[in-house]
C-alpha positions as protocol buffer text, in pm:
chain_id: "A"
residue {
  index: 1
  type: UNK
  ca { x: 17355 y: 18255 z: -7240 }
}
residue {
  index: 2
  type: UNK
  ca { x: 17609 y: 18074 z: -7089 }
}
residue {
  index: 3
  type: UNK
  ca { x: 17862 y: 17945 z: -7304 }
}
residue {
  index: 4
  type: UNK
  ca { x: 18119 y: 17585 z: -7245 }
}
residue {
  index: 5
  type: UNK
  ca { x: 18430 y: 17556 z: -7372 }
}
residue {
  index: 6
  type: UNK
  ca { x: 18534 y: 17181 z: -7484 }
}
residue {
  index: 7
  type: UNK
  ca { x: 18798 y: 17062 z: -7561 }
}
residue {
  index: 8
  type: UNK
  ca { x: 18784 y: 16667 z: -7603 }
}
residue {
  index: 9
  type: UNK
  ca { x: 18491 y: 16487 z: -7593 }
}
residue {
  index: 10
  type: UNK
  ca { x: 18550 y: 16288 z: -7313 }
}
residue {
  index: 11
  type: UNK
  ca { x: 18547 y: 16623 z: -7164 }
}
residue {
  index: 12
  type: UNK
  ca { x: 18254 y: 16722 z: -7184 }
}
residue {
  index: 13
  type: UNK
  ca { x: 18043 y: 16954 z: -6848 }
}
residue {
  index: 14
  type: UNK
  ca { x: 17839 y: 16643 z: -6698 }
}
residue {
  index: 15
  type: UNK
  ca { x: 17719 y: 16775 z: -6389 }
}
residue {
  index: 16
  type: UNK
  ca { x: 17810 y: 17112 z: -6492 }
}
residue {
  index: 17
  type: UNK
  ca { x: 17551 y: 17109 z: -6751 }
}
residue {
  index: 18
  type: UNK
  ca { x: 17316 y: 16947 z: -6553 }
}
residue {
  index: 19
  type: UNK
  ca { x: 17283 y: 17167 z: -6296 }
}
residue {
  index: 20
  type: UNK
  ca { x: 17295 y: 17467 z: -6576 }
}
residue {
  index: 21
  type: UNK
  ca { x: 16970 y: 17294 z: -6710 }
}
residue {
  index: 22
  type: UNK
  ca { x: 16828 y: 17204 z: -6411 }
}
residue {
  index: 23
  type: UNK
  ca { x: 16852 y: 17568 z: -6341 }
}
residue {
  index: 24
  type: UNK
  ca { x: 16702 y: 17651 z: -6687 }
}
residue {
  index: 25
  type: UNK
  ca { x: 17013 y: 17856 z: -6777 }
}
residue {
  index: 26
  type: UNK
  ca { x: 17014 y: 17851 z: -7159 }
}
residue {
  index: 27
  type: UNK
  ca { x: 17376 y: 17692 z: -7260 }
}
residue {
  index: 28
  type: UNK
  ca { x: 17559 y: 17726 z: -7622 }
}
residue {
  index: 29
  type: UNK
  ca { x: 17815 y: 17440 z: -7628 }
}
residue {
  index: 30
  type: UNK
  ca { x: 18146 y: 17542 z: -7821 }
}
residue {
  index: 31
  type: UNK
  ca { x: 18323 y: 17156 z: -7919 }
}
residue {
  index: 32
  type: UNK
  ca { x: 18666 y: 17306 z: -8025 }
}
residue {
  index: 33
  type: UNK
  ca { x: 18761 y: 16924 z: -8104 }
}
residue {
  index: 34
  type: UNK
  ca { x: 18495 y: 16895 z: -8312 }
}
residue {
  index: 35
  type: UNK
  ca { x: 18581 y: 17175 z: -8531 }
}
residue {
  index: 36
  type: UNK
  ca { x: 18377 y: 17427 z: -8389 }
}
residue {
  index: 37
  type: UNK
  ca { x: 18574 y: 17827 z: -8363 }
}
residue {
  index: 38
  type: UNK
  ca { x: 18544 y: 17956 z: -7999 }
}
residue {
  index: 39
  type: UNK
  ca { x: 18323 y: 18285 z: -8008 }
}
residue {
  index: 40
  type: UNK
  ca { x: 18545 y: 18606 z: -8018 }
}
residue {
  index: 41
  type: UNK
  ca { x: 18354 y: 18837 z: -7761 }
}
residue {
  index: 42
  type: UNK
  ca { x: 18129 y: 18732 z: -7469 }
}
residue {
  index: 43
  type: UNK
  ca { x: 17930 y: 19013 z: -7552 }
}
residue {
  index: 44
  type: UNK
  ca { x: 17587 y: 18767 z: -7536 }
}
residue {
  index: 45
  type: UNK
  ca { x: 17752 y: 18551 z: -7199 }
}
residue {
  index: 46
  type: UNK
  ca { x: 17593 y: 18581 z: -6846 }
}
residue {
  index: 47
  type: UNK
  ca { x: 17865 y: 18274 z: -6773 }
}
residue {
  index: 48
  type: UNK
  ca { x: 18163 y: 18103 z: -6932 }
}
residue {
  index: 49
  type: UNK
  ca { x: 18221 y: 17756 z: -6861 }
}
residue {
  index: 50
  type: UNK
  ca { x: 18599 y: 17620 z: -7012 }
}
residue {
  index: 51
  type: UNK
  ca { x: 18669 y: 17276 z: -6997 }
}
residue {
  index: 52
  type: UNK
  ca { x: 19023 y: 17071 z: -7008 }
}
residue {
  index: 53
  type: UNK
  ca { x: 19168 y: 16819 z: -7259 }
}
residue {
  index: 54
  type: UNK
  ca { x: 19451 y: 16630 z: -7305 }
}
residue {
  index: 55
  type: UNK
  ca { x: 19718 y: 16940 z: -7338 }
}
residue {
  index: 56
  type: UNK
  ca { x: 19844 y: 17190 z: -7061 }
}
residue {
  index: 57
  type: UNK
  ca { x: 19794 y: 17512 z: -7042 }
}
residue {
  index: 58
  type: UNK
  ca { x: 20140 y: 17584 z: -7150 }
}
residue {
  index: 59
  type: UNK
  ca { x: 20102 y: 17421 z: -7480 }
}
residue {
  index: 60
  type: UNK
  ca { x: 20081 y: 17593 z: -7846 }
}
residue {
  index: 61
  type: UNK
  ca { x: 19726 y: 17365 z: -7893 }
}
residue {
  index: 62
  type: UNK
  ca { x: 19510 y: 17519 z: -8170 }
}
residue {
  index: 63
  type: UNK
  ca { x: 19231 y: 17698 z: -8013 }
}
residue {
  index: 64
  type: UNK
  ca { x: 19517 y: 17833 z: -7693 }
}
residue {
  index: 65
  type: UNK
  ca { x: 19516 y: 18206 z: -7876 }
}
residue {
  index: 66
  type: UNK
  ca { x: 19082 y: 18232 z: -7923 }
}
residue {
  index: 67
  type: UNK
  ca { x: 19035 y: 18032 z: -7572 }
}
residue {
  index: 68
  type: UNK
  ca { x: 19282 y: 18344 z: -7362 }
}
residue {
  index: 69
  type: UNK
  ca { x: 19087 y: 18616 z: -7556 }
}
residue {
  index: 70
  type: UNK
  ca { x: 18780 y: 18466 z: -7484 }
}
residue {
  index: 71
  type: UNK
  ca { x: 18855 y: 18428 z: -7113 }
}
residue {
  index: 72
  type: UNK
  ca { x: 19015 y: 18813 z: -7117 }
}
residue {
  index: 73
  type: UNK
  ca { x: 18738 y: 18926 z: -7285 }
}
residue {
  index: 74
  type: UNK
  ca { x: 18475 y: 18795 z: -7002 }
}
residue {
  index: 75
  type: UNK
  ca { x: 18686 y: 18871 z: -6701 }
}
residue {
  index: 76
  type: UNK
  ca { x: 18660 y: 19269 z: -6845 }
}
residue {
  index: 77
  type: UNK
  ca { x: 18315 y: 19214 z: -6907 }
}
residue {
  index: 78
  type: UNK
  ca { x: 18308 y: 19103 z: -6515 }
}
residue {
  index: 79
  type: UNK
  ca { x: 18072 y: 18807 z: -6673 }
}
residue {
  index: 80
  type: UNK
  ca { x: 18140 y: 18483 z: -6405 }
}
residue {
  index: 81
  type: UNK
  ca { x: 18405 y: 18256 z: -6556 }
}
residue {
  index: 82
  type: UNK
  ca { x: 18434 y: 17855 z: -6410 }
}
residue {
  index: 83
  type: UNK
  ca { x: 18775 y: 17698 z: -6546 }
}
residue {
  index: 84
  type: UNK
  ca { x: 18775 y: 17344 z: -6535 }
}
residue {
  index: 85
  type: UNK
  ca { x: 19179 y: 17186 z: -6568 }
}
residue {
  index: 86
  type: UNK
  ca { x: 19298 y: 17307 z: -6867 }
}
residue {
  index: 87
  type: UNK
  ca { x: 19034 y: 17581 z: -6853 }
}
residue {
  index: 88
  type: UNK
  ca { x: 19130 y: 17721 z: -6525 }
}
């Protein structure tokens, strides 16, 4: 599974998700504006796709603490990671 990260909805992965389908990846779509809780573990991930917004990266936003663990917890897991603004 390879799971996206957004966090606006004019942010969403366009040609990013495109190509994922094109490629028949399966995707999960995580829309942290839309109230949805990013996952706590990759443990299911073959990919991790995080998307920007309107904040930085140095900003208290809500989902800042969940989003870092999510990215630590993939880099350990050595599962590719693609950071778009905010998300890289």
């Amino acid at each position: 599974m390879i799971q996206i990260v957004e966090h606006a909805p004019q942010e969403g992965p366009y040609a990013i998700g495109t190509a994922l389908e094109a490629a028949g990846l399966p995707v999960r779509v995580c829309r942290v504006w839309a109230g949805d809780r990013v996952p706590e573990t990759g443990d299911d991930l073959v990919g991790l796709v995080v998307m920007g917004g309107p904040m930085a990266a140095y900003d208290d936003f809500p989902s800042r603490s969940a989003d870092l663990a999510l990215l630590r917890a993939a880099l350990e897991a050595e599962i590719p990671v693609l950071g778009v603004c905010l998300g890289a």
